[in-house]
Backbone bond lengths (Angstrom), bond angles and torsions (degrees), N, CA, C in turn:
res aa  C-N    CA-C-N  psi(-1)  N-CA   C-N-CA  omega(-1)  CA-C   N-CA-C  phi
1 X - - - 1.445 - - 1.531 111.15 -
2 X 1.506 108.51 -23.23 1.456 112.20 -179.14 1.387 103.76 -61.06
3 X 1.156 110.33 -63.84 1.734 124.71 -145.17 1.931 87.70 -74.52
4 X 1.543 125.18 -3.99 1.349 110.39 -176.35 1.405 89.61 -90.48
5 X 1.366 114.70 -45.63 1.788 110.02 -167.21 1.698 96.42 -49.15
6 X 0.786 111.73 -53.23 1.627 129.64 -148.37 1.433 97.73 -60.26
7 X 1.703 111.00 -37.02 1.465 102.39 -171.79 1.858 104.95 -85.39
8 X 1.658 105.88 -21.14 1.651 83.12 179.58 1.145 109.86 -75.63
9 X 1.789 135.87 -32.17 1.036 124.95 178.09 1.650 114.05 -45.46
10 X 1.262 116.19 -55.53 1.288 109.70 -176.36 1.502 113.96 -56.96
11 X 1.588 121.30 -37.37 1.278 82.39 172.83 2.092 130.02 -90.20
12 X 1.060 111.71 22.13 1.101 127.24 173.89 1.299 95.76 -78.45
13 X 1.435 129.12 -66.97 1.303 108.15 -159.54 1.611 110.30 -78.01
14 X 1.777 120.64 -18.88 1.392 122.10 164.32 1.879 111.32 -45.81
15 X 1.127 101.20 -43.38 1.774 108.98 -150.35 2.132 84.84 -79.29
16 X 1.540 104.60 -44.15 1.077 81.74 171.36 1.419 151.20 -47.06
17 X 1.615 102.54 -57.79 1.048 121.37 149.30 1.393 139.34 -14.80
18 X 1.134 92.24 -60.61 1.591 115.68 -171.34 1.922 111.42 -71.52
19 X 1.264 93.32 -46.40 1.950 99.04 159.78 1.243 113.15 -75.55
20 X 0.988 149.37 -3.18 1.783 147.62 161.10 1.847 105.28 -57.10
21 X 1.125 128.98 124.73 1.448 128.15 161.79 1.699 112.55 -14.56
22 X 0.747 135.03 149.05 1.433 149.62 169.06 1.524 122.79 -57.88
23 X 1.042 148.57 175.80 1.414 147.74 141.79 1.114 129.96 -142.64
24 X 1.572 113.84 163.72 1.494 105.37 -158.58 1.090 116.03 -43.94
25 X 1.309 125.60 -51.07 1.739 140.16 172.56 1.187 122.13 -53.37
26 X 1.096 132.75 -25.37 1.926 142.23 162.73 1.261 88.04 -12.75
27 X 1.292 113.64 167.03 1.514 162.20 -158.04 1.712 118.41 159.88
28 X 1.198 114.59 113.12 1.493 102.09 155.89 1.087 157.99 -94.91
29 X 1.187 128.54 68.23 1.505 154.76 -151.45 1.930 115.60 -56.40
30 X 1.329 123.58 141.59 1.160 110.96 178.00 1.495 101.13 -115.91
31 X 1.389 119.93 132.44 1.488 128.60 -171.93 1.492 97.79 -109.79
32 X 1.519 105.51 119.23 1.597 112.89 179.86 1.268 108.47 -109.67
33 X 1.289 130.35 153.19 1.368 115.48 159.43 1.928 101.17 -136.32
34 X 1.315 101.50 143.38 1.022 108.33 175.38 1.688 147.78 -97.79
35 X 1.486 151.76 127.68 1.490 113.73 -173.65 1.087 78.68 -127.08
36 X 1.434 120.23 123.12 1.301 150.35 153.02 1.612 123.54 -40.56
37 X 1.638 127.85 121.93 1.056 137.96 -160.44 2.027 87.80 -67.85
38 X 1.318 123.40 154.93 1.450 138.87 163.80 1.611 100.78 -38.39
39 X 1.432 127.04 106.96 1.574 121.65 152.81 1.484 106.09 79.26
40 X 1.829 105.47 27.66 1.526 98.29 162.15 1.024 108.12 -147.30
41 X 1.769 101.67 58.94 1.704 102.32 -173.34 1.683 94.81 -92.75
42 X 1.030 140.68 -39.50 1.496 146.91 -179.00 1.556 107.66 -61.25
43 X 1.612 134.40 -30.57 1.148 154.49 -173.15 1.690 98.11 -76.82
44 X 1.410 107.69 -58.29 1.229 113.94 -173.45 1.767 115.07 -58.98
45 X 1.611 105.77 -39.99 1.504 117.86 -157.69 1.662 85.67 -69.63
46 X 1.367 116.05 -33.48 1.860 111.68 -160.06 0.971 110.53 -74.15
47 X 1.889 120.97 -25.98 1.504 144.73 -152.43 1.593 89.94 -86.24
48 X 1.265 114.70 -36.23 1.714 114.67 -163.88 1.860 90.74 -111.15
49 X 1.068 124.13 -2.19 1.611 104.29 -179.49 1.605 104.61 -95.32
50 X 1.489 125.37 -40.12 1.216 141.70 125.30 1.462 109.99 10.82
51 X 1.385 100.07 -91.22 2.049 115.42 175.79 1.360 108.98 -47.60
52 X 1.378 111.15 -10.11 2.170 107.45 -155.14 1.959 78.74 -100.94
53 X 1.141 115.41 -46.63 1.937 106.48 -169.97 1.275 91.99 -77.42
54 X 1.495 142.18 -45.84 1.450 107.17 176.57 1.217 125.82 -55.58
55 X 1.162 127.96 -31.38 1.687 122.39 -170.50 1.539 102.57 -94.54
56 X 1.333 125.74 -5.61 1.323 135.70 151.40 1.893 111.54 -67.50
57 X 1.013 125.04 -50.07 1.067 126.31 168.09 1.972 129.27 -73.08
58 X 1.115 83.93 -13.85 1.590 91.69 159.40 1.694 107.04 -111.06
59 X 0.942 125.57 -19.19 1.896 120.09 157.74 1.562 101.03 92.35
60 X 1.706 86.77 49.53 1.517 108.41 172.17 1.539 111.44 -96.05
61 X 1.124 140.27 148.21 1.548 130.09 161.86 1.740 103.70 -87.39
62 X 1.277 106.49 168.94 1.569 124.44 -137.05 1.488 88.50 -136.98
63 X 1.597 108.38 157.42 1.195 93.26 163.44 1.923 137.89 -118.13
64 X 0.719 138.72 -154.65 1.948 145.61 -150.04 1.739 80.77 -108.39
65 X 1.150 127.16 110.70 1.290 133.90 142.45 1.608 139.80 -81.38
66 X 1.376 122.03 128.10 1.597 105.24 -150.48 2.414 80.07 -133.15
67 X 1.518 99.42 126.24 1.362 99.56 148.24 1.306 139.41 -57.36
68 X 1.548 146.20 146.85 0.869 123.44 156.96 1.242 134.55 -58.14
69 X 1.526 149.94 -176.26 1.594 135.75 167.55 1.575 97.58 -136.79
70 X 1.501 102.00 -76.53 1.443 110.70 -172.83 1.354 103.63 -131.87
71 X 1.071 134.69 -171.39 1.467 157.99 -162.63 1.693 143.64 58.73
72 X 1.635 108.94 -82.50 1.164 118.58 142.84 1.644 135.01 -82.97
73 X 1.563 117.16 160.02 1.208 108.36 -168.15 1.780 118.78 -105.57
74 X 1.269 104.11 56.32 0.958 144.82 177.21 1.835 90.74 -97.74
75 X 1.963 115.01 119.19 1.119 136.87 169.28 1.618 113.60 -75.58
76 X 1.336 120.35 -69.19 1.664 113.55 -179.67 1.699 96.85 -156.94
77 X 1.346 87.52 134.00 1.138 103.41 175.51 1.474 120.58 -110.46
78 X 1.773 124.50 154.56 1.513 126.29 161.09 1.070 137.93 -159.86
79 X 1.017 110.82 141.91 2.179 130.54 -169.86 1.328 89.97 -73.16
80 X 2.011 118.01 105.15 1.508 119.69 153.36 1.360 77.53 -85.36
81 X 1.482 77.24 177.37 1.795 109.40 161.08 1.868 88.62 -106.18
82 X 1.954 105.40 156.36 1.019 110.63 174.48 1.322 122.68 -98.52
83 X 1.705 102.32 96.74 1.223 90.81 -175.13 1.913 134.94 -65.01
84 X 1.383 117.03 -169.29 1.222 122.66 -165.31 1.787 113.21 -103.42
85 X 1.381 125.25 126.94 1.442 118.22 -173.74 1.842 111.10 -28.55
86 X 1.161 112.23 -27.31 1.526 106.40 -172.43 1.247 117.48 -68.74
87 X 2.178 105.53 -35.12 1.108 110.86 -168.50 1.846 120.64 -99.29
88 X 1.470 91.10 -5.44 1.600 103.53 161.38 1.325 122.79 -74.12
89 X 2.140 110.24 -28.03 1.507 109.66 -179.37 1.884 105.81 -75.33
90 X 1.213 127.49 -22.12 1.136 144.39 -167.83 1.888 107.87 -68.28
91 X 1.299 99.75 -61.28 1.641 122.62 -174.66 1.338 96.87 -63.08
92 X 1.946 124.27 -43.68 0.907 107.87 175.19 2.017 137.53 -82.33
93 X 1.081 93.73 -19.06 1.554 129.29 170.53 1.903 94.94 -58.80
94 X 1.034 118.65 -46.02 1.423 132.80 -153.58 1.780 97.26 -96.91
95 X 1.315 123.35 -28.41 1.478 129.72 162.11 1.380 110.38 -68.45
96 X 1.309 110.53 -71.05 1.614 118.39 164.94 1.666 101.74 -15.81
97 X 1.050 111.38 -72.79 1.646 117.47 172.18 1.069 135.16 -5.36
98 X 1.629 98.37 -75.48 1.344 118.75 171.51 1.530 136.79 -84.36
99 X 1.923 84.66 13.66 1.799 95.52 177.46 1.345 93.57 87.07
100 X 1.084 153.24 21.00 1.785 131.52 167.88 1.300 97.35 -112.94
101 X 1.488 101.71 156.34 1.688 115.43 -166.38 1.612 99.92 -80.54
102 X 1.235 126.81 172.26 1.435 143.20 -158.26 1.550 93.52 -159.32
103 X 1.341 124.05 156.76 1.220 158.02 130.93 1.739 81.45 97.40
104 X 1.653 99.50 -159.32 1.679 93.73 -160.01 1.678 115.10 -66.62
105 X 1.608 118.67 4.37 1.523 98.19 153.74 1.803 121.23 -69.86
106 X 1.411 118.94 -22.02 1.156 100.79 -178.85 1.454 116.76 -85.96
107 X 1.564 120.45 -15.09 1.132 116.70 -178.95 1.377 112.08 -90.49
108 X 1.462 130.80 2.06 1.687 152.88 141.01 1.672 99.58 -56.36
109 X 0.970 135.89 -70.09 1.466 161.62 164.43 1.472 104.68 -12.82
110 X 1.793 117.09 -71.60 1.239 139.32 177.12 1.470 94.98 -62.05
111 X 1.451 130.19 -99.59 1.128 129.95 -179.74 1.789 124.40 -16.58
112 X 1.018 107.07 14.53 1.583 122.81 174.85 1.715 108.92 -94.52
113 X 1.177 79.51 -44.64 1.909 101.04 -175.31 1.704 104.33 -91.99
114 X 1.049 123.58 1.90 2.092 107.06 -175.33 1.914 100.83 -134.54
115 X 1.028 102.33 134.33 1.394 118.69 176.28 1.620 112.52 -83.78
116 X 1.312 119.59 -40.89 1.158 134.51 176.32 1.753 117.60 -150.94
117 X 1.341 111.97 136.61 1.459 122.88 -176.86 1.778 113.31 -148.45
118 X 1.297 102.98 129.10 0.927 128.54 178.08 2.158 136.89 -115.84
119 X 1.061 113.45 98.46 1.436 122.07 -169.40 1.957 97.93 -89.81
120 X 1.916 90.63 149.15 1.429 84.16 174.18 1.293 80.03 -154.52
121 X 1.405 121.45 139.55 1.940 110.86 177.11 1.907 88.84 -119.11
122 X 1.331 91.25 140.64 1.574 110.35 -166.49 1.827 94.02 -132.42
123 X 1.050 98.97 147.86 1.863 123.81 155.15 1.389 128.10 -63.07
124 X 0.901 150.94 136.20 1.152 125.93 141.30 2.064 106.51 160.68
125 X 1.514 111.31 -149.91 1.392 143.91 -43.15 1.191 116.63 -6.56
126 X 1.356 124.82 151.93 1.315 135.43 153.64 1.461 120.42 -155.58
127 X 1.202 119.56 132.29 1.597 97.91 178.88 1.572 104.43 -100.69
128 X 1.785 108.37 168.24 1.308 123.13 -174.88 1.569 125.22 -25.61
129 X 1.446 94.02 -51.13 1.882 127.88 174.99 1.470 97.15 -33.28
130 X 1.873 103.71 -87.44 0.912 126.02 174.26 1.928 138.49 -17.82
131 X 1.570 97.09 -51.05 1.405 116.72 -156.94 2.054 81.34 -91.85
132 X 1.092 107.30 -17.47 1.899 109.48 176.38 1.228 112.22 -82.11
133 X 1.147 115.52 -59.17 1.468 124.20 166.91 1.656 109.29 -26.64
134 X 1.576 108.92 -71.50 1.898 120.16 178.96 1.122 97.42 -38.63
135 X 1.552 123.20 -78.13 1.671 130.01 -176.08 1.029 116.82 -47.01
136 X 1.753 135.46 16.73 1.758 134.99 -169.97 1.418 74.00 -135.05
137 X 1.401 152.77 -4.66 1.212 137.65 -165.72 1.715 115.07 59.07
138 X 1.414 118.79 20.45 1.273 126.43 179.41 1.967 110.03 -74.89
């Protein structure tokens, strides 16, 4: 019941956030979290390390990967940045490349390896200050 409160709060203050005006510093980031199918956590890491040199090889940025430790059962989670249609045709152009499938065979492909997945696209950095200030109309 914890980890449910915990997740609407978060997205209350995400969704908030995220409708507040913009700032110079914005970025829009997509926060995934993953729970890994039984005995395809090594399958999964190759499936997405794979995706990380293609979009490295098309001169895409990648995203911040975080393990789980304790709490929710959520496996690993990570902050992309969202990229732009140009730079998704690129990463994918650049998979094609290296022989890995693209479009909904690879996301058939992935979905082999995850039990549960979760997307949330958020704003930001921002600190507390900051994100008060927007919400005061300052």
């Amino acid at each position: 019941m914890k980890s449910v409160l915990r997740f609407l709060i978060m997205s209350v203050v995400l969704l908030a956030a995220w409708s507040l005006p913009a700032s110079a510093q914005d970025q829009s980031s997509i926060i995934s979290t993953y729970r890994i199918a039984p005995g395809h956590h090594v399958a999964f890491l190759q499936w997405m390390a794979d995706q990380e040199a293609a979009s490295r090889d098309a001169g895409v940025p990648v995203g911040q990967w975080y393990v789980h430790q304790n709490g929710d059962s959520w496996d690993f989670l990570v902050i992309s940045p969202d990229l732009t249609d140009e730079q998704d045709a690129a990463a994918d152009a650049a998979a094609a490349a290296r022989g890995l499938k693209v479009g909904l065979p690879a996301g058939i492909e992935l979905r082999q390896h995850v039990a549960e997945h979760h997307d949330t696209y958020a704003a930001g950095p921002r600190t507390a200050s900051e994100l008060l200030a927007a919400a005061r109309g300052n």
